[in-house]
C-alpha positions in Angstrom: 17.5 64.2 57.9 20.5 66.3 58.7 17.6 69.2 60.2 15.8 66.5 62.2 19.4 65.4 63.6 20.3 68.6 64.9 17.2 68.9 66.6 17.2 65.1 67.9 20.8 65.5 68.9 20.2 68.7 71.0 22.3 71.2 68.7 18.9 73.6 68.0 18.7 73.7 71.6 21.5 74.8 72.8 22.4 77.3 69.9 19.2 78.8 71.1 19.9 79.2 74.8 23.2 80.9 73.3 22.5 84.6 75.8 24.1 88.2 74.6 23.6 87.9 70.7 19.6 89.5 71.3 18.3 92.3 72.7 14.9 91.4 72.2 13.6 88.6 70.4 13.0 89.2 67.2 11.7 87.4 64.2 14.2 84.4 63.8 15.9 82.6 66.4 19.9 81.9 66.5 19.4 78.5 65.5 17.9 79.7 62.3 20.6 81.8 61.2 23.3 79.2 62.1 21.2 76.0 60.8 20.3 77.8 57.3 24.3 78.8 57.2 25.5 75.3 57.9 22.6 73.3 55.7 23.5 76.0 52.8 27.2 75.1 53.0 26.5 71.0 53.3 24.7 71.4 50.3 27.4 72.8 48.3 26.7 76.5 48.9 29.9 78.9 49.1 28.8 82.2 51.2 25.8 83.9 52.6 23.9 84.7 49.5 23.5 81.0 48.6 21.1 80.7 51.7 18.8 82.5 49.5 18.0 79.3 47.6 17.1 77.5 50.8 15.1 80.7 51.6 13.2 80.2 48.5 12.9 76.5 48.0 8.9 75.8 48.6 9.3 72.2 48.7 11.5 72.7 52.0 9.6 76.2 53.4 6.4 74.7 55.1 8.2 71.2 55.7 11.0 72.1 57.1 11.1 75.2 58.1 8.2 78.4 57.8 10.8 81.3 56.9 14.8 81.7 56.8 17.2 84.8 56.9 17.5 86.6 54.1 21.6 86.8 53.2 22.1 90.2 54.0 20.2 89.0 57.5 22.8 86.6 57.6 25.9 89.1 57.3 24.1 91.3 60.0 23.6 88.3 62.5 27.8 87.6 61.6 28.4 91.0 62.6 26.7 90.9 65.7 29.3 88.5 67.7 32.0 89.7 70.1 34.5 87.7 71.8 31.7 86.2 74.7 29.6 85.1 72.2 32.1 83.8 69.9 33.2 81.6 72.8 29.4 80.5 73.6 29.1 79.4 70.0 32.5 77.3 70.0 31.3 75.4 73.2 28.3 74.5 71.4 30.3 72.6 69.0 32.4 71.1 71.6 29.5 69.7 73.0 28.0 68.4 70.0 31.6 66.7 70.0 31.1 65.4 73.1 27.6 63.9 72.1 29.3 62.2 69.5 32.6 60.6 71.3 30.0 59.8 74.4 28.6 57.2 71.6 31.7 55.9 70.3 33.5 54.6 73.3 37.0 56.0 72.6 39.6 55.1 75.5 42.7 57.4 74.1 41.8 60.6 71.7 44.5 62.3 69.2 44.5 65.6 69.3 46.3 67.2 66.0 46.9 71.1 65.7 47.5 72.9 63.1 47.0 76.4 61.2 46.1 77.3 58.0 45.6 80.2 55.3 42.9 81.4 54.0 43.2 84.5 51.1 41.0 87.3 51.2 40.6 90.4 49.6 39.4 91.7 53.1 39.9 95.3 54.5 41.6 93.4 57.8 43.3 91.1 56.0 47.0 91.2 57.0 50.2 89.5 54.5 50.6 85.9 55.3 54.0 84.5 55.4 53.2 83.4 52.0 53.2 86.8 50.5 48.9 87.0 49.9 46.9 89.0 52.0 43.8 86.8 54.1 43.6 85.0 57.7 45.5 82.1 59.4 43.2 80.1 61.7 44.2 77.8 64.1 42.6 74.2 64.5 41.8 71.5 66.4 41.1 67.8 65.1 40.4 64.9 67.2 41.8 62.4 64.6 39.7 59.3 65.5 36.1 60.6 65.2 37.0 63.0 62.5 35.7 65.7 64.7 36.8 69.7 64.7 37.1 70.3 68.4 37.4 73.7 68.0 39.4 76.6 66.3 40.9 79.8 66.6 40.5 82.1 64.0 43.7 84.9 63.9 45.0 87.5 61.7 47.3 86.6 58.4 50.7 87.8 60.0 50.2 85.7 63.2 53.3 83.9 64.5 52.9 80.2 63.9 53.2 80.0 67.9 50.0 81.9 68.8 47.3 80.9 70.6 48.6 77.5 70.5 48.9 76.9 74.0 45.9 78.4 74.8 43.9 76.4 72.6 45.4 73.2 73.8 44.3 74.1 77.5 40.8 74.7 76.1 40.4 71.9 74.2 41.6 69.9 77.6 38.9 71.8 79.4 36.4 71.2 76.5 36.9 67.5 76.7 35.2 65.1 79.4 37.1 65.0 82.6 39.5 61.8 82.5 40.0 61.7 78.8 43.3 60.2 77.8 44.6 62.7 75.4 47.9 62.0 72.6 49.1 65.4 71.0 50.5 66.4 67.7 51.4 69.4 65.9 54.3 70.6 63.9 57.2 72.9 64.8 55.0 75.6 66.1 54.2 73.5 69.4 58.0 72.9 69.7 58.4 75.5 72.7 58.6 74.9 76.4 55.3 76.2 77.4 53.5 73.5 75.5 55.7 70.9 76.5 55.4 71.8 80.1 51.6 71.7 79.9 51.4 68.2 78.2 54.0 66.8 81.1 51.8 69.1 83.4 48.8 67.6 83.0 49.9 63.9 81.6 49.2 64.5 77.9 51.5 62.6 75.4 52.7 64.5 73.0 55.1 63.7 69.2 56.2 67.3 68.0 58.1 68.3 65.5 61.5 69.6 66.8 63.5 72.6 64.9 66.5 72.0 63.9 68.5 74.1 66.4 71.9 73.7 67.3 70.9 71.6 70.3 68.9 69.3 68.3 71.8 68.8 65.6 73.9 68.4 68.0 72.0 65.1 69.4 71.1 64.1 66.5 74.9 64.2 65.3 76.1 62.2 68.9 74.0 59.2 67.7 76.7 56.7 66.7 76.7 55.0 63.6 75.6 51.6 64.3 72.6 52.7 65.6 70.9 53.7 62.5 68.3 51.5 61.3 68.1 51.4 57.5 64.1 51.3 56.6 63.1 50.5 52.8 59.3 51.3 52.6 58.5 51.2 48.8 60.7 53.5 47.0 61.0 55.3 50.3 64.5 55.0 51.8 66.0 56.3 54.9 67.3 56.2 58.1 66.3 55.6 61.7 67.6 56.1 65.3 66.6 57.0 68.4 68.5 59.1 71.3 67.2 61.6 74.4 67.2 65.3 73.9 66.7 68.1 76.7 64.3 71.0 75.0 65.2 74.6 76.5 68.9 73.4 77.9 69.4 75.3 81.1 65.9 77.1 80.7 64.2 79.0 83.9 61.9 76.0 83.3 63.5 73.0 82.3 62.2 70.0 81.2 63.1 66.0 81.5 65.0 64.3 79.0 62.8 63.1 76.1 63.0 61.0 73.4 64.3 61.8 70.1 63.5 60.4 67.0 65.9 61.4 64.3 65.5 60.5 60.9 68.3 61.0 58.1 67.0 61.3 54.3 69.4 61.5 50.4 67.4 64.4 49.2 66.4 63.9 45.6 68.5 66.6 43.9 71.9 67.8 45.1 72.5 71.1 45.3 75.5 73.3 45.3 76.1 74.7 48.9 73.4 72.7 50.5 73.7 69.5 52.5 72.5 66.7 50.4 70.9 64.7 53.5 67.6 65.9 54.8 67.1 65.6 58.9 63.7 65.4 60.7 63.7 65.0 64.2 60.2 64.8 66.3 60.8 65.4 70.4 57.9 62.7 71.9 56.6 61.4 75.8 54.5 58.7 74.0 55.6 55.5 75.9 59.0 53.5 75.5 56.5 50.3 74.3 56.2 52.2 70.9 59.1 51.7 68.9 60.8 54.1 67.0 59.3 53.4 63.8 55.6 53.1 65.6 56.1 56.6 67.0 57.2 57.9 63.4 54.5 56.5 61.8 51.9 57.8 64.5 53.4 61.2 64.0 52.9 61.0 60.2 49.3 60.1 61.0 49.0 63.9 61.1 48.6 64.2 57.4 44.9 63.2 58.0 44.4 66.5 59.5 45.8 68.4 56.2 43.0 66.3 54.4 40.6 67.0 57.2 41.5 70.9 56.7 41.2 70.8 53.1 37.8 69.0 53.0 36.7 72.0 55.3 37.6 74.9 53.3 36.6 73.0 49.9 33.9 71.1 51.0 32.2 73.6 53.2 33.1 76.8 52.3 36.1 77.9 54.8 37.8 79.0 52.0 35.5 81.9 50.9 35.1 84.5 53.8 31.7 86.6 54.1 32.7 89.5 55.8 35.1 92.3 55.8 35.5 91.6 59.9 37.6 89.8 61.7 34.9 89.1 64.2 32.2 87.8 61.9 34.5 86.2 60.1 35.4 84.3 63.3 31.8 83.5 63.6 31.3 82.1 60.5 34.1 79.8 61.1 32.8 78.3 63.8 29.7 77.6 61.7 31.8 75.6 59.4 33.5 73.7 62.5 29.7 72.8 63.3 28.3 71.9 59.6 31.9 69.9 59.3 31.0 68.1 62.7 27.1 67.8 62.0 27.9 65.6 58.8 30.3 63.7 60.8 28.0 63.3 63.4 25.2 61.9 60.5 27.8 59.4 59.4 28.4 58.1 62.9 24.9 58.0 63.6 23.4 56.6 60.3 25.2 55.7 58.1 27.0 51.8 57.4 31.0 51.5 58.0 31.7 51.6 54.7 30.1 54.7 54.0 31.7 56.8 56.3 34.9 57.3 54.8 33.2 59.5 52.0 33.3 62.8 51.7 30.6 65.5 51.7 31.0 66.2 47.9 30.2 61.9 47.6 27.5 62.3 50.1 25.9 65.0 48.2 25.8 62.5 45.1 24.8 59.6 46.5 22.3 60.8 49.6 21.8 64.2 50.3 21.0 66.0 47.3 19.2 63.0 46.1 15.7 64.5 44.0 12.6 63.9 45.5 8.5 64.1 45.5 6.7 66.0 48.5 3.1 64.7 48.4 0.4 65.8 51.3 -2.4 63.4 51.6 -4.6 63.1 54.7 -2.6 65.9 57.0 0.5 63.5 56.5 3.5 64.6 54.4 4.8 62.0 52.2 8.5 62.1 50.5 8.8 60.0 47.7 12.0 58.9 45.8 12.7 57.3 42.5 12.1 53.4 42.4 15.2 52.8 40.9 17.2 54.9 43.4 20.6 52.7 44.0 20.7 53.8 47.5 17.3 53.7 48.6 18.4 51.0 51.7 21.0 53.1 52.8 18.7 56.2 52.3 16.0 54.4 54.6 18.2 52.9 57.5 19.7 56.4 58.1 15.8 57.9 58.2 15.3 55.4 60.5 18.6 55.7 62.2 17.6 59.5 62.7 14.4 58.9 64.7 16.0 56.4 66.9 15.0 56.7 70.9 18.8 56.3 71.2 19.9 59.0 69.4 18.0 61.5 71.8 18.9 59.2 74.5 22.8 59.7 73.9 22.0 63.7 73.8 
């Protein structure tokens, strides 16, 4: 179902108009090294020589597919990408992103960045800030459909701050003209070039401010009776709200914004250290959203994490192929477009309730389900076990798959 989708939904397509990764045309096509990739690592596969079961599956090879990459095909094809075509391949994915919101009818998007590590025991691989040698990519996450919009994939030692603003304008650009956009991110995006391009171009914004001076120095102006006390739980802490000027008396100021301060009893006190914990987020979101509404909006981010960790788990981020940078880069953007070809398969065919599962649940319940080719009359028969639980589900998505409307929404 998942092949028949890509082709329905115009992903083989355009993977295979993808110019500047052939000289000639050679045995397999793009879409075959990419689809293999991405259909190896839905299934559970970790790396490149896990294609090879694919490759040598004969109930799939003459239904599916004639012929597949071999893995050290797969490296080679990996290898082959410099920036242009890395850039080709990560606009594919946008628009299969874009098939997918143009479906769901989404009048404001969230857009959360974030970065993180990956270890490697890679040539290229530079120290982390967390002492282990590997890669630091950069994401975006449209948190609504569950989407990766796209991704950037850097070097170990990279300053939290790269990149970031860069792949904020593209994922802008990437997006249909008109989109209402609502950003998040951490302390990285705390810095006036960001915050100038979301007041630029009239994208909200809730980012996590540093604790300068400046900022402590608001915060500490707030006056007392203006702390709300907020008992969530066994969560306890305090609340207020004030305005907050990033950059000061910058070459490129910016208007006053609101500040959200928060004020916290850490859990153990500590000789020398301040026994309150502050977090203060710097937001445009609108003055109809409360305090608290804004807090827990910004705390939505955690999704992301989850997102993130599904991704290098659940698709095999986490275990690089390649000793370079560059194919490496590659093969992350095949992960962005497995990660966004399940979602897509959810959205498209699967019931409410069963899109809140993972890929490892998927696998269990649908797509690694046994089954019986039979060839009888030039037709190709699957059959499944009578007592299969799902089988309903299993048949509404087939269904679901072939629709005129998915092709139509392409």
């Amino acid at each position: 179902m998942l092949t028949e989708l890509a082709h329905r939904s115009k992903l083989v397509k355009d993977l295979d108009d993808l110019p500047g990764l052939w000289e000639r045309l050679g045995r397999y096509r793009t879409s075959d090294y990419v689809l293999s990739l991405a259909l190896t690592l839905i299934a559970g596969g970790e790396g490149l020589e896990d294609t090879r079961l694919l490759r040598e599956d004969g109930g799939l090879q003459g239904w599916l597919w004639k012929d597949l990459p071999a893995p050290n095909s797969q490296g080679d094809f990996l290898r082959r990408f410099g920036h242009m075509a890395l850039s080709r391949l990560g606009r594919v994915n946008a628009r299969q992103v874009r098939r997918l919101l143009a479906r769901g009818g989404h009048k404001r998007l969230t857009l959360d960045i974030d970065s993180s590590l990956i270890e490697a025991d890679k040539k290229e691989a530079q120290k982390t800030y967390k002492g282990f040698d590997g890669y630091n990519p950069l994401l975006a996450w449209l948190d609504e459909p569950n989407v990766f919009l796209s991704g950037v994939f850097r070097p170990g030692n990279s300053s939290p701050q790269s990149h970031l603003r860069s792949l904020l304008g593209q994922c802008r650009r990437l997006l249909a003209q008109g989109t209402k956009l609502r950003v998040r991110s951490d302390s990285a995006g705390y810095n006036l070039s960001v915050m100038s391009y979301c007041l630029k171009h009239d994208i909200e914004f809730s980012i996590t401010a540093d604790l300068d001076a400046a900022v402590r120095e608001s915060i500490e102006a707030i006056p007392e009776g203006k702390w709300q006390l907020v008992v969530r739980g066994e969560e306890t802490f305090l609340l207020a709200e004030t305005i907050h000027v990033p950059g000061g008396c910058a070459s490129r100021p910016l208007p006053a914004l609101r500040l959200i301060a928060t004020k916290k009893l850490s859990g153990q006190l500590e000789l020398f250290k301040d026994p309150i914990k502050h977090r203060a987020i710097i937001v445009s979101l609108p003055e109809t959203m409360s305090a608290l509404e804004v807090l827990d909006h910004h705390n939505d981010r955690g999704r992301m994490e989850k997102a993130i960790g599904e991704l290098k788990d659940g698709f095999g981020l986490d275990r690089l192929p390649c000793g370079q940078l560059m194919a490496n880069a590659a093969y992350l953007q095949v992960c962005l477009i497995a990660y966004n070809l399940v979602q897509t398969f959810k959205n498209c065919a699967l019931p409410e309730s069963w899109r809140k599962f993972e890929i490892k649940n998927l696998r269990f319940r649908l797509l690694c389900r046994a089954g019986k080719l039979v060839r009888h009359a030039g037709q190709t028969f699957l059959k499944l076990s009578r007592s299969y639980t799902h089988f309903e589900i299993f048949e509404r998505a087939r269904w679901a798959v072939l629709s005129p409307a998915l092709t139509a929404s392409g």
